[in-house]
C-alpha positions in Angstrom: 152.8 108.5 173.4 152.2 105.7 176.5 153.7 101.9 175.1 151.5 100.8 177.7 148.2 101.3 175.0 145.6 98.1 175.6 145.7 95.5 173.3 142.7 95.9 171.6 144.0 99.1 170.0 145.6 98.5 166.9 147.5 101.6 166.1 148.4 100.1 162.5 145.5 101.3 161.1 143.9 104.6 161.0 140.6 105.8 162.7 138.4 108.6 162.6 138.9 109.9 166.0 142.8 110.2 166.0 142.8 111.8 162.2 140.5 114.3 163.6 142.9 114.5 166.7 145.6 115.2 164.3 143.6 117.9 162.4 143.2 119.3 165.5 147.0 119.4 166.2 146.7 116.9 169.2 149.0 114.2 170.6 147.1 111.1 170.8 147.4 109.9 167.1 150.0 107.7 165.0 151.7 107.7 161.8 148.8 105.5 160.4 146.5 108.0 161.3 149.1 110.9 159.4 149.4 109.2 156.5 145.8 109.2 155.9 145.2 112.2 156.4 148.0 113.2 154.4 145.9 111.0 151.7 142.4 113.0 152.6 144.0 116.1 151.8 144.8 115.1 148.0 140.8 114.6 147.9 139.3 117.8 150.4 142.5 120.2 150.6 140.5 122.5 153.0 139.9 119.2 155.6 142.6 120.9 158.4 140.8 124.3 158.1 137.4 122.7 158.4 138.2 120.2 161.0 139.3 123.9 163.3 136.2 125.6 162.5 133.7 122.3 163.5 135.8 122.4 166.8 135.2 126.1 167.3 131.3 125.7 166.8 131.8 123.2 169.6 133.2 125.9 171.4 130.5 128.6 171.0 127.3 125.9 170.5 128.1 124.2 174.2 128.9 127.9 176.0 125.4 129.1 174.2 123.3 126.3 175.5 124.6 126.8 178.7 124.7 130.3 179.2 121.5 131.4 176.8 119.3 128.5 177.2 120.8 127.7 180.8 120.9 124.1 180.1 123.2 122.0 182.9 123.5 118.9 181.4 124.9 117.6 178.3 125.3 114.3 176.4 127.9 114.3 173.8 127.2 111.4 171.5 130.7 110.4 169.4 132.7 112.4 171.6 136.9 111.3 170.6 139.7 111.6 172.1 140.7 114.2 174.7 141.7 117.8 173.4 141.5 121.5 174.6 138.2 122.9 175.3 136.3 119.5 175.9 132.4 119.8 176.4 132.7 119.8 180.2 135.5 122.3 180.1 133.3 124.5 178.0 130.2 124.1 180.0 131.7 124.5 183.3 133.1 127.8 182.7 129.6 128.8 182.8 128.3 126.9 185.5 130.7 124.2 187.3 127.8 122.1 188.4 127.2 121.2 184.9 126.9 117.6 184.1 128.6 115.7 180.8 128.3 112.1 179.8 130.4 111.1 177.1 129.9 108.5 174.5 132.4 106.9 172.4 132.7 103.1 171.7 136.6 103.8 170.7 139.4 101.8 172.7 141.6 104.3 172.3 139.3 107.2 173.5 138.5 105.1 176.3 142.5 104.7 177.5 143.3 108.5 176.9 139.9 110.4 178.3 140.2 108.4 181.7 143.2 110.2 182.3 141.1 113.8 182.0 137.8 112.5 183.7 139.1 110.7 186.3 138.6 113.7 189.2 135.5 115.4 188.1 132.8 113.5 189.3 130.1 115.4 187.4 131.7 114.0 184.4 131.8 110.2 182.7 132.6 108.3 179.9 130.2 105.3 178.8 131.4 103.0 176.6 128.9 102.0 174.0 128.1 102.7 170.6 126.2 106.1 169.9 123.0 104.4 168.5 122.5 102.4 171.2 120.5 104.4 172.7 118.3 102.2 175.2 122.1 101.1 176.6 122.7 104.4 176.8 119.9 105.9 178.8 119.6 102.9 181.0 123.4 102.9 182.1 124.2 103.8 185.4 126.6 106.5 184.7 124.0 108.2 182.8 121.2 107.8 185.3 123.5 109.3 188.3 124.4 112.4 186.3 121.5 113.2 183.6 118.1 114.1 185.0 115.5 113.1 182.5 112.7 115.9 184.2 115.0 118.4 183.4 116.4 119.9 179.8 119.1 118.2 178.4 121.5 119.2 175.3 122.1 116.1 173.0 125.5 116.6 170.9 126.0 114.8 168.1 128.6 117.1 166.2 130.9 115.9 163.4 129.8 112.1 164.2 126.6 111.2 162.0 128.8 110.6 158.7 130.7 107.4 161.0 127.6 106.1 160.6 126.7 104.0 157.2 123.1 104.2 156.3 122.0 100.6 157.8 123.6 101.8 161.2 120.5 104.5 160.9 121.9 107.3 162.1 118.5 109.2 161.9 116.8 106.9 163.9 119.6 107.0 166.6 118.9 111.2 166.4 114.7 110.0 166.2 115.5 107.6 169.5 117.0 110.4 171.9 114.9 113.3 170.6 111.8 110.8 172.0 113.7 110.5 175.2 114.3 113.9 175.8 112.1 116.2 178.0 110.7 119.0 176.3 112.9 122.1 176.2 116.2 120.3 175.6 118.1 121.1 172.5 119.7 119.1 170.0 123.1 119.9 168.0 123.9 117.6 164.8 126.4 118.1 162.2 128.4 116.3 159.9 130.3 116.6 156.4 128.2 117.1 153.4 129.7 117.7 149.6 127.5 118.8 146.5 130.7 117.0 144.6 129.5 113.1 144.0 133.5 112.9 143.4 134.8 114.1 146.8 131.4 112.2 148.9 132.4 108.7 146.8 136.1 109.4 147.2 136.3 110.6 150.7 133.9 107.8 151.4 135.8 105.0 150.1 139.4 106.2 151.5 137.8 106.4 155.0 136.0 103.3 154.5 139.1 101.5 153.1 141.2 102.8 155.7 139.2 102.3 159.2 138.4 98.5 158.3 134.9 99.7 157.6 134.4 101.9 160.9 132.9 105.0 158.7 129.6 106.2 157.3 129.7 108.1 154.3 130.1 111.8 153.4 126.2 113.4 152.8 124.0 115.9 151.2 123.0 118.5 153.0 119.3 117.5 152.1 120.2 114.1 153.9 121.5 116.1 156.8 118.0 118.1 157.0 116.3 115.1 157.2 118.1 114.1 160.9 116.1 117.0 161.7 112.8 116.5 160.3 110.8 115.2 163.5 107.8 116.7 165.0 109.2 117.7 168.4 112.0 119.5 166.9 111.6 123.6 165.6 115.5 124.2 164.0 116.7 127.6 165.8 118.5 130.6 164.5 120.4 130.8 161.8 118.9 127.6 160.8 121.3 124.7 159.2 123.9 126.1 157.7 127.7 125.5 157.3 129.0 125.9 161.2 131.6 128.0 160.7 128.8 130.5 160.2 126.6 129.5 162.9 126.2 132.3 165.2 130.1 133.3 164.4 131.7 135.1 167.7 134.4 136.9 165.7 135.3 138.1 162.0 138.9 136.0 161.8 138.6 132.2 161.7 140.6 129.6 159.3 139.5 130.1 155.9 139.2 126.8 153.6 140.5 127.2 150.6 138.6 125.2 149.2 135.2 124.3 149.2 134.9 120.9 148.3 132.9 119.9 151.6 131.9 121.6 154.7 130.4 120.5 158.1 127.0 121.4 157.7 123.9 121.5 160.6 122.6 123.7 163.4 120.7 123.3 166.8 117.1 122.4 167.5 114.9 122.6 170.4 113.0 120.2 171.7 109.1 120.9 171.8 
């Protein structure tokens, strides 16, 4: 790791996007960030398992959109730190003239993704939080590189449970499915648990550990709800646990347990 990390990045405390870079078997995370985790796996053993499947839907939910429903431009809401296969990687596979703006209000995501978006000009990271949407659409990085006449894919995988309930993360989904043209699609996930035990638990250690900078582990009724708005029709296989969403082989990482699971689909935008 740099020692050259900007000030405002406290690497003494744990946060959401370098456990999940950890997870991930990344490089841009600290032993705060390890020994959290190591403390999220005494409450959701299956947490490394799941964390590899949710990236993997990544994987096959950007390459669908682009290939299947030939959307070009994506906005990935929440988007962490740098790791293999990012959205514009994905999606440029398909097409190279696909465009990506990247959200993340995250110091550290900031000093890290600079170093992979610098030299690819269809791609750019804003620096604002995910439900400011307004900000968001308005910004000049967004305006030079996402066409509002034509479809757009709105991601907001893995990120909605960052989000406590007065941050309204289902108006923030409500906001950009209004500012979308018709015939863009939008992605949302996050962690659900039938347990009480493992939501309040997972909740609180998160919560306790980020200096507040987490949501809170859902139903998936609650998650169903981000999707009940009458421009949006919930596409094939409908919301379900991702590692099952449109699955492109038989061998994936298998949790163990099934204490929670990442839990949500894709939606088009009528």
């Amino acid at each position: 790791m740099s020692d050259s990390l900007p000030d405002e990045i406290d690497v003494s405390k744990p946060t959401a996007a370098r456990m999940y870079d950890y997870l991930l078997d990344g490089r841009f995370n600290h032993a705060s960030d390890r020994a959290a985790v190591a403390e999220l796996l005494k409450i959701a053993p299956s947490t490394k398992e799941l964390a590899l499947n949710n990236r993997a839907f990544l994987r096959r939910v950007v390459e669908i959109i682009a290939r299947d429903y030939e959307i070009r431009q994506f906005v990935d809401h929440g988007s962490g730190l740098p790791t293999q296969d990012n959205v514009h990687q994905i999606a440029q596979r398909v097409d190279p003239d696909c465009r990506v703006v990247y959200i993340d209000n995250d110091p550290h995501v900031r000093a890290y993704s600079g170093l992979l978006l610098d030299e690819n000009p269809r791609v750019a990271l804003i620096a604002a939080d995910m439900t400011e949407t307004e900000k968001i659409f308005s910004h000049e990085d967004f305006r030079s590189r996402i066409d509002l006449s034509e479809p757009v894919a709105a991601l907001f995988v893995s990120v909605a449970h960052c989000l406590a309930d007065e941050q309204d993360p289902f108006g923030m989904i409500r906001r950009t499915v209004n500012a979308l043209p018709s015939g863009s699609v939008v992605v949302v996930c996050q962690l659900v648990s039938d347990d009480e035990k493992v939501r309040d638990g997972v909740t609180r250690l998160m919560h306790e550990g980020t200096g507040g900078h987490w949501g809170r582990v859902r139903t998936e009724a609650e998650v169903r709800a981000f999707f009940d708005i009458d421009r949006l029709r919930i596409e094939d296989p409908g919301l379900v646990d991702v590692t099952y969403w449109r699955p492109d082989r038989d061998i994936f990482p298998r949790q163990r347990t099934d204490e929670w699971t990442e839990f949500g689909g894709l939606a088009t935008v009528l």
